[in-house]
Backbone as CSV, one residue per row, in Angstrom:
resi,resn,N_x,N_y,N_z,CA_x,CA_y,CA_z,C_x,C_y,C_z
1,UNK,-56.272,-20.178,70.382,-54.930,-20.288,69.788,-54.310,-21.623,70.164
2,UNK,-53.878,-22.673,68.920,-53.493,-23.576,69.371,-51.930,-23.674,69.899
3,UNK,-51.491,-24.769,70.697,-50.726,-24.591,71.495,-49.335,-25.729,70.880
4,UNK,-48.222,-25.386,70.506,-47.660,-25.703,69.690,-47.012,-27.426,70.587
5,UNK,-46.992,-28.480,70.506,-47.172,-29.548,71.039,-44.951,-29.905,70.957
6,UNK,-44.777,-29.041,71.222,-43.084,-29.266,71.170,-42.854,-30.860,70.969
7,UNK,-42.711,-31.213,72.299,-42.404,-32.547,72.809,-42.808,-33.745,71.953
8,UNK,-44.124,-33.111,70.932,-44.635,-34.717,70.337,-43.756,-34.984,68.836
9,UNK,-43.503,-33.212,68.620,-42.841,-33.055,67.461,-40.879,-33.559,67.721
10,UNK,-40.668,-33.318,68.335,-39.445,-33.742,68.963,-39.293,-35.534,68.725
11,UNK,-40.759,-35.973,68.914,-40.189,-37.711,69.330,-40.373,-38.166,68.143
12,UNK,-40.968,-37.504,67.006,-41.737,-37.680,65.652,-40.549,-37.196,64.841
13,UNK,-39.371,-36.684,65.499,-37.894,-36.571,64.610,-37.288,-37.792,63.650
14,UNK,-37.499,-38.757,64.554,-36.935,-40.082,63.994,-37.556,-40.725,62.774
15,UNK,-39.199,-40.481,63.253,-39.917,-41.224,62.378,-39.827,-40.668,60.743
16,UNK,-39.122,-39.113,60.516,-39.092,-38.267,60.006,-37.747,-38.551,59.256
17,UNK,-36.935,-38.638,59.925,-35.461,-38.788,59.181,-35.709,-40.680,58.523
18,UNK,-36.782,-41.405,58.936,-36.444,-42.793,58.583,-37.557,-42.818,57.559
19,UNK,-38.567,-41.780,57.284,-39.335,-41.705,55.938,-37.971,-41.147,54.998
20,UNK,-37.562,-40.058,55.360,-36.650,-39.543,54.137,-35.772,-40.601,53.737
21,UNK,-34.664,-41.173,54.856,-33.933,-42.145,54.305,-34.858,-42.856,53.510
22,UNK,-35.564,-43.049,53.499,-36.337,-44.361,52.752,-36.402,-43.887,51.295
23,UNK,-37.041,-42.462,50.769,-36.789,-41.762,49.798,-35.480,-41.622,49.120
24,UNK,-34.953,-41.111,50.267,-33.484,-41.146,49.200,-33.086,-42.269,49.185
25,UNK,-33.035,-43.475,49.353,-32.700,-44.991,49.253,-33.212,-45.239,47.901
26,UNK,-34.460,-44.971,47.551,-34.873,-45.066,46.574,-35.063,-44.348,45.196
27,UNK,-33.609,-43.565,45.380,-33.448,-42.796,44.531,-32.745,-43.615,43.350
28,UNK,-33.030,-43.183,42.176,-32.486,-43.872,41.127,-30.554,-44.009,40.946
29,UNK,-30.247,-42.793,41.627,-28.577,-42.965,42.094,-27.909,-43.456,43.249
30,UNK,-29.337,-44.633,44.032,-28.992,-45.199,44.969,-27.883,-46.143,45.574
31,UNK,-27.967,-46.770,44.766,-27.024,-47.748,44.299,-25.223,-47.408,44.173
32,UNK,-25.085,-46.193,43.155,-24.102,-45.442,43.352,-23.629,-45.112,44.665
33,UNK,-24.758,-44.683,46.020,-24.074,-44.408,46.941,-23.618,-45.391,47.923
34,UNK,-24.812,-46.555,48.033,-24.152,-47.278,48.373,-23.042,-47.991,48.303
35,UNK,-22.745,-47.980,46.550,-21.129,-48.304,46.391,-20.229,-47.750,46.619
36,UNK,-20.085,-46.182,47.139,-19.846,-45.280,47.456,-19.107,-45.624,49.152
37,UNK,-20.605,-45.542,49.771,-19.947,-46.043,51.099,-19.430,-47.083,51.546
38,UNK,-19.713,-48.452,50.798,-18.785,-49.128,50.761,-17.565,-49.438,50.426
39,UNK,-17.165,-48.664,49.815,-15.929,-49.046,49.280,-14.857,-48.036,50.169
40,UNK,-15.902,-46.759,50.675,-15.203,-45.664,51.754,-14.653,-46.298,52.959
41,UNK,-16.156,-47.078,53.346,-16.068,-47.829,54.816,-15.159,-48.872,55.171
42,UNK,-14.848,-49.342,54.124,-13.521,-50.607,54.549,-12.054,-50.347,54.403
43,UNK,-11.879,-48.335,54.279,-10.606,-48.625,54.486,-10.458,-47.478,55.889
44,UNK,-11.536,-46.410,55.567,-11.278,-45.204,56.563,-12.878,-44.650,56.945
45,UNK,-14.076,-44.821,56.037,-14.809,-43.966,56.180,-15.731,-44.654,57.490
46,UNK,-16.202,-43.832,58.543,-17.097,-44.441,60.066,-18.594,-45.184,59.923
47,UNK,-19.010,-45.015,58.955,-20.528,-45.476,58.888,-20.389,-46.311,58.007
48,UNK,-21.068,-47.450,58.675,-21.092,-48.566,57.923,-21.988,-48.673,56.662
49,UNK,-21.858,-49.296,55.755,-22.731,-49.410,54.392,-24.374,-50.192,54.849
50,UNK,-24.198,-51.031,56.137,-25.576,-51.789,56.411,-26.482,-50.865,56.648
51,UNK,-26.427,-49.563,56.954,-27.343,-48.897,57.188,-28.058,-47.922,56.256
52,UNK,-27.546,-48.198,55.149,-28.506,-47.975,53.486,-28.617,-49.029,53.052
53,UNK,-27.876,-49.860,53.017,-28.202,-51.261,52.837,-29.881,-51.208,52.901
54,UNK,-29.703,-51.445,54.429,-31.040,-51.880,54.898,-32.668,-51.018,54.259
55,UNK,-31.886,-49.627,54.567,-33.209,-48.979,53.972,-33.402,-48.860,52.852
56,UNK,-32.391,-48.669,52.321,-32.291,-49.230,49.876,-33.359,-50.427,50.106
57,UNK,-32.985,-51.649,51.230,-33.752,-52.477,50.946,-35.571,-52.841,51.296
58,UNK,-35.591,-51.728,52.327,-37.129,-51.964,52.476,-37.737,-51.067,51.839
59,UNK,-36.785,-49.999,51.018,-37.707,-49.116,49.850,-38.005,-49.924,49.225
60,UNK,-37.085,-50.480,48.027,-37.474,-51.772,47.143,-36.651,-52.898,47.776
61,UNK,-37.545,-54.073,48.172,-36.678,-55.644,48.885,-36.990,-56.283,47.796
62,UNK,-37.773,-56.314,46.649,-37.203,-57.317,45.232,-36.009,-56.693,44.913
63,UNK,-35.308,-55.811,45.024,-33.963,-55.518,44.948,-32.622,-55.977,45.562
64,UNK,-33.170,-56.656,46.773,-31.960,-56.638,47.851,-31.040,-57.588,47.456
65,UNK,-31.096,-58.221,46.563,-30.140,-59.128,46.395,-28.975,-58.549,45.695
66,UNK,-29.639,-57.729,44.988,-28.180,-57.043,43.733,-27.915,-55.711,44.806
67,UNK,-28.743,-55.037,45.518,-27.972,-54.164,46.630,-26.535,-55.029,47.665
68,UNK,-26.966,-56.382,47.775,-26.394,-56.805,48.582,-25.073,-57.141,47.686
69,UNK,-24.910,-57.574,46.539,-23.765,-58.008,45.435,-22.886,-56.495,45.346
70,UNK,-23.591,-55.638,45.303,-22.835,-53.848,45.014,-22.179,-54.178,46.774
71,UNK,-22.442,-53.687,48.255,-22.023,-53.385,48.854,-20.964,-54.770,48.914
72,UNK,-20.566,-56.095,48.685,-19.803,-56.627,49.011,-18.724,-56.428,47.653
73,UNK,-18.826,-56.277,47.013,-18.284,-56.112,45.536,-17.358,-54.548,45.899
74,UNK,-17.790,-53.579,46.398,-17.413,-52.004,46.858,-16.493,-52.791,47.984
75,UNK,-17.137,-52.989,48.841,-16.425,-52.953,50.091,-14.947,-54.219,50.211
76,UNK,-14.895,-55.376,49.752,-14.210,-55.541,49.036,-12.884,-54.773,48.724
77,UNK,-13.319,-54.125,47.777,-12.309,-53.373,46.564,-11.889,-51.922,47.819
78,UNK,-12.728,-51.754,49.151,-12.687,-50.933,49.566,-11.545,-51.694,50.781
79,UNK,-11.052,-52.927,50.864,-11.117,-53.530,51.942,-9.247,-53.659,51.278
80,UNK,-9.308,-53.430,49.728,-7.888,-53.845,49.152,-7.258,-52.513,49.560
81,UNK,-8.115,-51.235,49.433,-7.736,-49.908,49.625,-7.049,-49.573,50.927
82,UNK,-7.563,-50.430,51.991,-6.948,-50.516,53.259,-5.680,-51.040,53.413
83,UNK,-5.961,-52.485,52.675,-4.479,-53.235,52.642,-3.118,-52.365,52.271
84,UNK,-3.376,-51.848,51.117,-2.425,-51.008,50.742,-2.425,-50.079,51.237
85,UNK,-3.230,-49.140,51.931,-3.096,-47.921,52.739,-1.664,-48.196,53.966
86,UNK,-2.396,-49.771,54.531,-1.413,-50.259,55.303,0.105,-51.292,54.881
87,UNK,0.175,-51.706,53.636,1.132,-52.245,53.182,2.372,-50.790,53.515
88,UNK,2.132,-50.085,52.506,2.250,-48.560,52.241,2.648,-47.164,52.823
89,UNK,2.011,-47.395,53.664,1.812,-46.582,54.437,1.666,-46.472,55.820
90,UNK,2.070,-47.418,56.784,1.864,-47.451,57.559,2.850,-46.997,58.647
91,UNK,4.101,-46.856,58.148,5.144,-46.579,58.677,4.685,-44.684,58.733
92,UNK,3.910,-44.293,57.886,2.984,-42.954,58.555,2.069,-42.707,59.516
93,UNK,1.358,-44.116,59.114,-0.001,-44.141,60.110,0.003,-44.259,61.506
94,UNK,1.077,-45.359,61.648,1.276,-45.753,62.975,1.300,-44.813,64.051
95,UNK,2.432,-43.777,63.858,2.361,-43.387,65.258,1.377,-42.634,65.525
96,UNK,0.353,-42.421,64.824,-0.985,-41.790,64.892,-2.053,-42.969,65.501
97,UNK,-1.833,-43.802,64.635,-2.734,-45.318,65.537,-2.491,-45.593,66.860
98,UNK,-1.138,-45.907,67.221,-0.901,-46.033,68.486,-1.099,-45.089,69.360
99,UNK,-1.152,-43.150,68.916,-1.274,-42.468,69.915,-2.859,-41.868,70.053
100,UNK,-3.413,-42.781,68.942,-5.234,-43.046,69.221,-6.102,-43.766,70.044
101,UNK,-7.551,-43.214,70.304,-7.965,-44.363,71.196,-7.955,-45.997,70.457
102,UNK,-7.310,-46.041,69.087,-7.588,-47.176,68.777,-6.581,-48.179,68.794
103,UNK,-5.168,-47.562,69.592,-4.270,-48.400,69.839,-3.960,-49.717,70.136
104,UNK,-5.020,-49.880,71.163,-5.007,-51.181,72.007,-5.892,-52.126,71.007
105,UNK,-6.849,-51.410,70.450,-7.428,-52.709,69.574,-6.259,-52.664,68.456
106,UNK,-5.501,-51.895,68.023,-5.023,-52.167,67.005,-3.485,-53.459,66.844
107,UNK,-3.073,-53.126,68.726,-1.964,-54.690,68.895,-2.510,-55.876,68.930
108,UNK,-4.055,-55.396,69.539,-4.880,-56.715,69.600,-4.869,-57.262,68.356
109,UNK,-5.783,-56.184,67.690,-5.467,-56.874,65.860,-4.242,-57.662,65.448
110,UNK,-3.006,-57.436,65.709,-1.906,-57.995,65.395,-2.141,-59.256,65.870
111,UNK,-2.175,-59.463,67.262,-1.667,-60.327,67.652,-3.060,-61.644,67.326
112,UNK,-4.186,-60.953,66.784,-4.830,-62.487,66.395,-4.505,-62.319,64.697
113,UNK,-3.963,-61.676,64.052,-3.072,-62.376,62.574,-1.896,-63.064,62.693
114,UNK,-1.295,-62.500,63.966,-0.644,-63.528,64.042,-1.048,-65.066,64.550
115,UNK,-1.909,-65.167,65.032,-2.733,-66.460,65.315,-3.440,-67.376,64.371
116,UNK,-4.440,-66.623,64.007,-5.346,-66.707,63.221,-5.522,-66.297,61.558
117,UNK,-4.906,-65.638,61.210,-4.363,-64.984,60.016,-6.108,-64.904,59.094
118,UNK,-6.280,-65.376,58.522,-7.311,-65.560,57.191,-8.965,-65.709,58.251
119,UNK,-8.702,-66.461,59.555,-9.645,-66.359,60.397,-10.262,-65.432,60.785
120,UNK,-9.616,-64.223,60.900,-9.499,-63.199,61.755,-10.541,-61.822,60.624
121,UNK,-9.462,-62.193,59.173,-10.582,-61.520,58.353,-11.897,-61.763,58.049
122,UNK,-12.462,-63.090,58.301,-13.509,-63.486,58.147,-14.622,-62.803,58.929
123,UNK,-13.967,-62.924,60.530,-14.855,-62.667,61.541,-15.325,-61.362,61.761
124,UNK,-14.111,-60.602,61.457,-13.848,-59.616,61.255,-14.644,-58.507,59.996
125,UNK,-15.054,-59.249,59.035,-15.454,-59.052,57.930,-16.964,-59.078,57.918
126,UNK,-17.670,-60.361,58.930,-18.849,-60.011,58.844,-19.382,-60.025,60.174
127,UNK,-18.840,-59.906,61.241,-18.815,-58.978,62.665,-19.223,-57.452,62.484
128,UNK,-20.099,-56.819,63.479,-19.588,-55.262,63.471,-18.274,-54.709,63.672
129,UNK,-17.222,-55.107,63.822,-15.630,-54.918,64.475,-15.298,-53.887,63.229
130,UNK,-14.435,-52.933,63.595,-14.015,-52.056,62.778,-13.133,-52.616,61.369
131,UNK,-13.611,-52.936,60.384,-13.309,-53.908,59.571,-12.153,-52.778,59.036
132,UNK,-12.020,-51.991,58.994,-11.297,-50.870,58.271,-9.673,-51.124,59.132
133,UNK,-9.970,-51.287,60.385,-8.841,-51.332,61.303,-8.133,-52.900,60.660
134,UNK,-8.982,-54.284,60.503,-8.351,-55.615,60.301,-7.731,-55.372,58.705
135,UNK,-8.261,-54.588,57.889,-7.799,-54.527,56.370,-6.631,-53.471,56.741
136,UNK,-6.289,-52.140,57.496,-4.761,-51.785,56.854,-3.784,-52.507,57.823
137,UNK,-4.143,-53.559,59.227,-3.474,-54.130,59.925,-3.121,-55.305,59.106
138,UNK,-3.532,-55.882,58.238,-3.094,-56.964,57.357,-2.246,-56.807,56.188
139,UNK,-2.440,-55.261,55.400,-1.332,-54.382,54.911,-0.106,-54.662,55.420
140,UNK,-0.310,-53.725,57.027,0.619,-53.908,57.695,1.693,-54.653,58.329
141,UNK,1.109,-55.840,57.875,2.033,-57.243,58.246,2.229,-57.904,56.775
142,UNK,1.701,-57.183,55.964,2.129,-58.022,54.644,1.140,-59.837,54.290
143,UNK,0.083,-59.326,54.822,-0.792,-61.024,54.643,-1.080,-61.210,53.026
144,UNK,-0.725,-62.349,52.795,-0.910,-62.864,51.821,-1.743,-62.356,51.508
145,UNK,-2.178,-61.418,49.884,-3.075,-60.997,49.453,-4.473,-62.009,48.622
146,UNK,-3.984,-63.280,48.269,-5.563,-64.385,48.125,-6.318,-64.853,49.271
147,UNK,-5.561,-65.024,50.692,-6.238,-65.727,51.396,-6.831,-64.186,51.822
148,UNK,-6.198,-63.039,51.999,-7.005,-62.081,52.601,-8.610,-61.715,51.283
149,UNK,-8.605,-61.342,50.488,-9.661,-61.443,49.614,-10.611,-62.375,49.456
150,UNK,-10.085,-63.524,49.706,-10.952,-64.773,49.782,-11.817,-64.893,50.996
151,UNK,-11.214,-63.973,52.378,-11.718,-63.742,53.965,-12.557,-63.063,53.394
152,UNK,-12.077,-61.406,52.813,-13.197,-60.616,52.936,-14.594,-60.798,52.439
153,UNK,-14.071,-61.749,50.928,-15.498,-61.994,49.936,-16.502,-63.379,51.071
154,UNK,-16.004,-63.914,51.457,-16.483,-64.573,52.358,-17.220,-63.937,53.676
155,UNK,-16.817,-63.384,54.606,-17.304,-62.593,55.292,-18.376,-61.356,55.180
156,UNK,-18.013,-60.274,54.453,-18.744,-59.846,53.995,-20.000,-60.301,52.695
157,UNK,-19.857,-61.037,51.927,-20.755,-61.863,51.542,-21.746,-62.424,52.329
158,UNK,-21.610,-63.439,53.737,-22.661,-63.628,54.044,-23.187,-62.738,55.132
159,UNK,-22.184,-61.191,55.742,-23.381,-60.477,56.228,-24.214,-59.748,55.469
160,UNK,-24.275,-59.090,54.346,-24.929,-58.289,53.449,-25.385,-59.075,52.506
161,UNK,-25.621,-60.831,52.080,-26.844,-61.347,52.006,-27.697,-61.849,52.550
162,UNK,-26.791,-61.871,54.107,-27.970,-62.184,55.210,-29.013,-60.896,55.234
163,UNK,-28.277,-59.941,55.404,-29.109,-58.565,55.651,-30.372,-58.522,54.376
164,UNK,-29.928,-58.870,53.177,-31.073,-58.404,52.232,-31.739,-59.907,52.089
165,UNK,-31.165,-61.060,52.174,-31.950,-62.317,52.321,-33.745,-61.733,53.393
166,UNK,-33.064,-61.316,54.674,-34.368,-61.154,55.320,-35.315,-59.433,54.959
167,UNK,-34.126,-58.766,54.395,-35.215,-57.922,53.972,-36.264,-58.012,52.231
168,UNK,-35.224,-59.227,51.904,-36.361,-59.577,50.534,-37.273,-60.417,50.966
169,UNK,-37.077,-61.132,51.799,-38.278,-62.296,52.079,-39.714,-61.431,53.069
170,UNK,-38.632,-60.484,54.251,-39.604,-60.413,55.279,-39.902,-58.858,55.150
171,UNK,-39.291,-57.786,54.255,-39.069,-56.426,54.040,-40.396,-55.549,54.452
172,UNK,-41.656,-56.023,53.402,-42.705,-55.402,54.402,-43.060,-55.196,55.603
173,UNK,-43.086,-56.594,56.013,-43.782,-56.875,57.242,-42.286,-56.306,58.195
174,UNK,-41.231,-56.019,58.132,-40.716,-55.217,58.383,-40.340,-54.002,58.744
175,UNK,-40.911,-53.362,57.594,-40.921,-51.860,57.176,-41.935,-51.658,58.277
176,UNK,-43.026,-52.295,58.440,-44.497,-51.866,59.243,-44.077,-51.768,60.077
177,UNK,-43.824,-52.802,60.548,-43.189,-52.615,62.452,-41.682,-52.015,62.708
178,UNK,-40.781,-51.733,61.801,-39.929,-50.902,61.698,-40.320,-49.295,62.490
179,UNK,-41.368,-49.035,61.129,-42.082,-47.840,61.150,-42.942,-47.363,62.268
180,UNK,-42.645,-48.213,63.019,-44.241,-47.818,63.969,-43.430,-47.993,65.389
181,UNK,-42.066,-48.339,65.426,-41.363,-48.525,67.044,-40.126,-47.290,66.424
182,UNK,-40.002,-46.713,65.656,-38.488,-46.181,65.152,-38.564,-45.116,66.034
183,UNK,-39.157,-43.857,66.305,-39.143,-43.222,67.347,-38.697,-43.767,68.949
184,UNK,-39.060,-44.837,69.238,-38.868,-45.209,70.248,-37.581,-45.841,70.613
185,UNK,-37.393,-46.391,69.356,-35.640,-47.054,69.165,-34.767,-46.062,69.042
186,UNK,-35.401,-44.767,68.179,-34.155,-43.607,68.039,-33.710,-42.944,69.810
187,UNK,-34.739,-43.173,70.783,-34.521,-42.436,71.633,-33.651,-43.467,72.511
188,UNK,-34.078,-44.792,72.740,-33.288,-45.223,73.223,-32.107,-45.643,72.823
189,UNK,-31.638,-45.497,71.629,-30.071,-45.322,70.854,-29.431,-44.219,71.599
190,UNK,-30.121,-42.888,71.680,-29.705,-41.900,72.276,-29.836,-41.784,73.876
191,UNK,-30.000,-42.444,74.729,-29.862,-42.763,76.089,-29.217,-43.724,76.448
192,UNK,-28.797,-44.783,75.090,-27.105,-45.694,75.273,-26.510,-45.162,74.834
193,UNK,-26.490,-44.056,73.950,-25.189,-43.440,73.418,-24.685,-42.771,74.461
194,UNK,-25.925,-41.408,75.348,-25.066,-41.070,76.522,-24.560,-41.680,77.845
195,UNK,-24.914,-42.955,77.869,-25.162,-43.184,79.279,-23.626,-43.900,78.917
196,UNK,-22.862,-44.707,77.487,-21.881,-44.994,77.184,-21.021,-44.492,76.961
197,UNK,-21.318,-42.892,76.396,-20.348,-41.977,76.975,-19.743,-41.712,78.017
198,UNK,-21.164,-41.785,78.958,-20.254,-41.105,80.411,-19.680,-42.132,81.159
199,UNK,-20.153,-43.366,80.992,-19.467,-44.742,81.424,-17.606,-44.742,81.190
200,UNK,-17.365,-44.419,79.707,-15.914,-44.219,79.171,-15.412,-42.950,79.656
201,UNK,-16.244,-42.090,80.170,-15.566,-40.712,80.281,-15.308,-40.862,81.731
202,UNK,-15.740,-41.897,82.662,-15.426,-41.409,84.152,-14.927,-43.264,84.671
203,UNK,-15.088,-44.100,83.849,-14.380,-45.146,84.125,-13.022,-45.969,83.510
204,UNK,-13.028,-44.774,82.687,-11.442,-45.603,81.686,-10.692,-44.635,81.625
């Protein structure tokens, strides 16, 4: 009677969820979702669009260029959704922002528009930084609505054609060695996720 190998099936989770993503990436209504999450992600929604991005793009990477035109084109239009959330609305939001853990980044935010103004969206735009937080904080102060659009298309433009630039050129040879360490990366994602948990939970 064979002996059911738990542990190997356990580490073979990852490799498992990063074949499927790859499938559904390459679904013919792919595209849709990615515009989807982009346009979610830049005003409220948590997961960033680079991470279908990426796998839309090593399903098909002769694609990545027009994947990469949809998520900045969404996110964008997702990034105006913020502005006005915060033009708008913020005199709601606030005392919910401030009595969040995202308070302190969120005066921070202020205080580099007030510095930096059009800078700030840029960096901001194609940084990992909670881009959702710099679009209704610019609402919120009323920033000129061309120079802010002109940040975002800029910013986000060259991270999501950087992203499919190297997955159209290098996407295979990618995918291979992607495919063959992803188990090992999923686990150690999950031993910085806890070990960064408990870091914030017993030092801040």
């Amino acid at each position: 009677m064979a002996v059911p190998m738990c542990g190997v099936g356990s580490v073979k989770l990852f490799s498992y969820l990063y074949d499927k993503t790859l499938l559904w990436s390459a679904h013919r209504h792919a595209p849709y979702y990615l515009a989807g999450v982009s346009l979610a992600e830049s005003s409220f929604f948590p997961i960033p669009p680079d991470v279908m991005l990426i796998s839309m793009g090593l399903a098909v990477p002769t694609r990545s260029w027009r994947y990469a035109f949809i998520a900045t084109l969404f996110s964008v239009l997702g990034g105006l959704l913020g502005y006005v959330i915060g033009c708008y609305g913020m005199y709601l939001l606030q005392p919910l922002l401030l009595s969040s853990s995202y308070a302190s980044s969120y005066l921070q935010v202020m205080h580099w528009f007030e510095d930096s103004g059009v800078w700030v969206v840029i960096v901001a735009s194609f940084t990992p930084l909670p881009y959702k937080l710099f679009t209704i904080t610019a609402g919120a102060m009323h920033m000129a609505l061309l120079p802010f659009v002109v940040g975002s298309i800029i910013g986000r433009g060259l991270r999501f054609f950087m992203v499919s630039g190297l997955l159209f050129y290098f996407g295979k040879r990618l995918h291979g060695q992607l495919r063959r360490y992803i188990d090992l990366i999923g686990m150690v994602m999950i031993i910085l996720l806890v070990v960064g948990y408990a870091f914030m939970h017993w030092c801040v």
